[in-house]
Backbone as CSV, one residue per row, in Angstrom:
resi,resn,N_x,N_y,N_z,CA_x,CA_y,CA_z,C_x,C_y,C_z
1,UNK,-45.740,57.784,40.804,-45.109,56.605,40.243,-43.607,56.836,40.132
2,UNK,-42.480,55.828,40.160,-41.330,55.873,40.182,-41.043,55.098,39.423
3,UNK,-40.415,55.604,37.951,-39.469,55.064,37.049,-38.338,54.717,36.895
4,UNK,-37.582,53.510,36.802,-36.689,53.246,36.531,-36.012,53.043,35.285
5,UNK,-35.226,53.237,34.798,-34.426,52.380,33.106,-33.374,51.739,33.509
6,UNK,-34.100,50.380,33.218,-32.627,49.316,33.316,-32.504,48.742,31.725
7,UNK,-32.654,49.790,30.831,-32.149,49.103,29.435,-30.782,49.276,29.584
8,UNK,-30.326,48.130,28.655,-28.677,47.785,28.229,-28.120,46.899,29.548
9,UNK,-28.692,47.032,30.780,-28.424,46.153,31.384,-28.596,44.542,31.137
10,UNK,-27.704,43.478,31.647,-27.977,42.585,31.072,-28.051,41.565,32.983
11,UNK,-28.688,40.686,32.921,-29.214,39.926,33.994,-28.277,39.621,34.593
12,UNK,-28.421,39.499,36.417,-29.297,39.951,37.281,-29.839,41.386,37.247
13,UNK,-29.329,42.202,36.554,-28.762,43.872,36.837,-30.711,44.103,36.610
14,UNK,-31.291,44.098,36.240,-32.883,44.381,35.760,-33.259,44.056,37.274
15,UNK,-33.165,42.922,37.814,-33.895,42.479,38.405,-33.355,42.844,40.248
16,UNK,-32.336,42.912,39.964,-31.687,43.268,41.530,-32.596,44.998,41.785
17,UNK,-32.148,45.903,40.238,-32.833,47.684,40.189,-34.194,47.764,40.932
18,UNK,-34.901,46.641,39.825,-36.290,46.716,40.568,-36.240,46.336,41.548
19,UNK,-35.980,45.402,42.143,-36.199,44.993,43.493,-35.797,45.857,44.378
20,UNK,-34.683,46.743,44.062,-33.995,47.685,45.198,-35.215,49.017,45.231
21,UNK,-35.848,49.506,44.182,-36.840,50.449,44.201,-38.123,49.812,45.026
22,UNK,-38.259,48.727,44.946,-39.519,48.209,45.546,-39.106,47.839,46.556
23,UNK,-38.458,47.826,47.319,-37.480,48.219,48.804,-37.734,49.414,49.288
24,UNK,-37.498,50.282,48.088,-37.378,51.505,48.692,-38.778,52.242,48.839
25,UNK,-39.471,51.921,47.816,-40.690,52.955,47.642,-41.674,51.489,47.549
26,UNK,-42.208,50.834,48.557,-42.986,49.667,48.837,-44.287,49.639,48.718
27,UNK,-45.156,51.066,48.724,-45.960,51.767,48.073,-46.627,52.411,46.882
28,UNK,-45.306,52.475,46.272,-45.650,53.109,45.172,-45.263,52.086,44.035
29,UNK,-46.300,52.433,42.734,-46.230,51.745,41.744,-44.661,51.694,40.767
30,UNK,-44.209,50.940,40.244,-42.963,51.347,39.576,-42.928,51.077,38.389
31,UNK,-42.848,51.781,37.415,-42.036,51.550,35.808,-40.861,51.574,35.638
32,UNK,-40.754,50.245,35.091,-39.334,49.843,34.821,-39.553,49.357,33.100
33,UNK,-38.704,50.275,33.149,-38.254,50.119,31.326,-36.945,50.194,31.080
34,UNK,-37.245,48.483,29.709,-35.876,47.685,29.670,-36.143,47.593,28.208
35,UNK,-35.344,46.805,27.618,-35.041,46.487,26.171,-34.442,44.696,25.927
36,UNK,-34.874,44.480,27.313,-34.808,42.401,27.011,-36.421,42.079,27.260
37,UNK,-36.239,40.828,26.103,-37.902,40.077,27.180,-36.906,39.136,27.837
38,UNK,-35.854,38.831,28.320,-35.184,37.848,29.277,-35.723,38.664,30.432
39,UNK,-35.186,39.988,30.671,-35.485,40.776,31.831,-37.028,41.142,31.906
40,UNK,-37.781,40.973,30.478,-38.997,41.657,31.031,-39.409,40.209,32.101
41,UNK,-38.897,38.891,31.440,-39.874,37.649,32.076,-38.981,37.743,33.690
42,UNK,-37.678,38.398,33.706,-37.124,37.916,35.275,-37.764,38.626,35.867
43,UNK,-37.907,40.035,35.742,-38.455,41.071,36.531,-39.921,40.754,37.025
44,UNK,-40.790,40.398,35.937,-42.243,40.013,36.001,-42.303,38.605,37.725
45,UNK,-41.381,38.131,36.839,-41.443,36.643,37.948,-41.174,37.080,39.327
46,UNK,-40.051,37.814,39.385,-39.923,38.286,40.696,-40.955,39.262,41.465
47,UNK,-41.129,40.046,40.292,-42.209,40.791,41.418,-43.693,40.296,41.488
48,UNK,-43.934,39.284,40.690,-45.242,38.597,41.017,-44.974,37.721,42.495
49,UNK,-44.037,37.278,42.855,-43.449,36.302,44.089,-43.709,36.821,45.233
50,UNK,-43.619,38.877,45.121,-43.855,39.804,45.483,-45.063,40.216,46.015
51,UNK,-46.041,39.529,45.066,-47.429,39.801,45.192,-47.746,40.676,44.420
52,UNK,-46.945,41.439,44.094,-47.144,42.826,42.911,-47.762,42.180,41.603
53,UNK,-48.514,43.482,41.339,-49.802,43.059,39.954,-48.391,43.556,38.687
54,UNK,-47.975,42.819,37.810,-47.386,43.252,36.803,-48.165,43.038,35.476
55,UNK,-48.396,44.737,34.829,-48.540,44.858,33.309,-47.704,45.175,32.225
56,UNK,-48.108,44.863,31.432,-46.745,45.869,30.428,-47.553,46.853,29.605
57,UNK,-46.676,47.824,29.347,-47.338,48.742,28.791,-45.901,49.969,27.682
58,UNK,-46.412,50.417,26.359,-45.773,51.128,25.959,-44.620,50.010,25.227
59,UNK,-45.041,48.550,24.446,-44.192,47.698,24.022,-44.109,48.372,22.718
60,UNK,-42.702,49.003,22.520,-42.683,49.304,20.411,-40.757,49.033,20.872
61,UNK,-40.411,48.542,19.655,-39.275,48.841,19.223,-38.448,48.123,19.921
62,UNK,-38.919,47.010,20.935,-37.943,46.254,21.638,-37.759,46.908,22.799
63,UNK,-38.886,47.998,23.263,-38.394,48.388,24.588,-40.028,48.116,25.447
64,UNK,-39.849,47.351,26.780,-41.006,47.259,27.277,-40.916,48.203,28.127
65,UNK,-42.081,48.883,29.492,-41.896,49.084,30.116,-43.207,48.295,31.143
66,UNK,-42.648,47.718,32.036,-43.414,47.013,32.880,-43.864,47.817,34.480
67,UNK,-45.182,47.561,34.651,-45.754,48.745,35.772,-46.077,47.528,37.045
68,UNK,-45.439,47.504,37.956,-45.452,46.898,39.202,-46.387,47.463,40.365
69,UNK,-47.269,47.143,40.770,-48.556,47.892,41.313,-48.570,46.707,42.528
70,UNK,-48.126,47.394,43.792,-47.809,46.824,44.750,-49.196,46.301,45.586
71,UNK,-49.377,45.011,46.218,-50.337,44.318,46.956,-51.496,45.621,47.856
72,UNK,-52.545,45.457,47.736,-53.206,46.523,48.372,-52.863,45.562,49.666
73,UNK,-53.019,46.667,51.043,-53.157,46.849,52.264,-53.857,47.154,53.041
């Protein structure tokens, strides 16, 4: 799995990160952990468009981290 942290970033910046990892690693699942629900809902939207299965997981304290689990093949 490949983690990202796009906390403190503020929008597009969440959503361009993930997308550039799921570019890169198109295979593999990704955690991305942020500290907006603006970014948790952009990120979610985009990579569902994606086809990617998005959960969240590990929500305390204002920080989500969302797991992007790419289309089986």
């Amino acid at each position: 799995m490949i983690e990202i942290n796009v906390s403190g970033l503020s929008c597009p910046m969440p959503v361009v990160k993930a997308k550039e990892a799921m570019d890169k690693y198109p295979e593999q699942t990704i955690g991305v952990v942020m500290d907006s629900e603006t970014a948790k809902e952009n990120v979610s939207r985009m990579a569902q468009t994606k086809k990617y299965t998005v959960s969240v997981t590990d929500e305390s304290d204002d920080r989500f981290t969302l797991l992007l689990t790419p289309p089986e093949k």
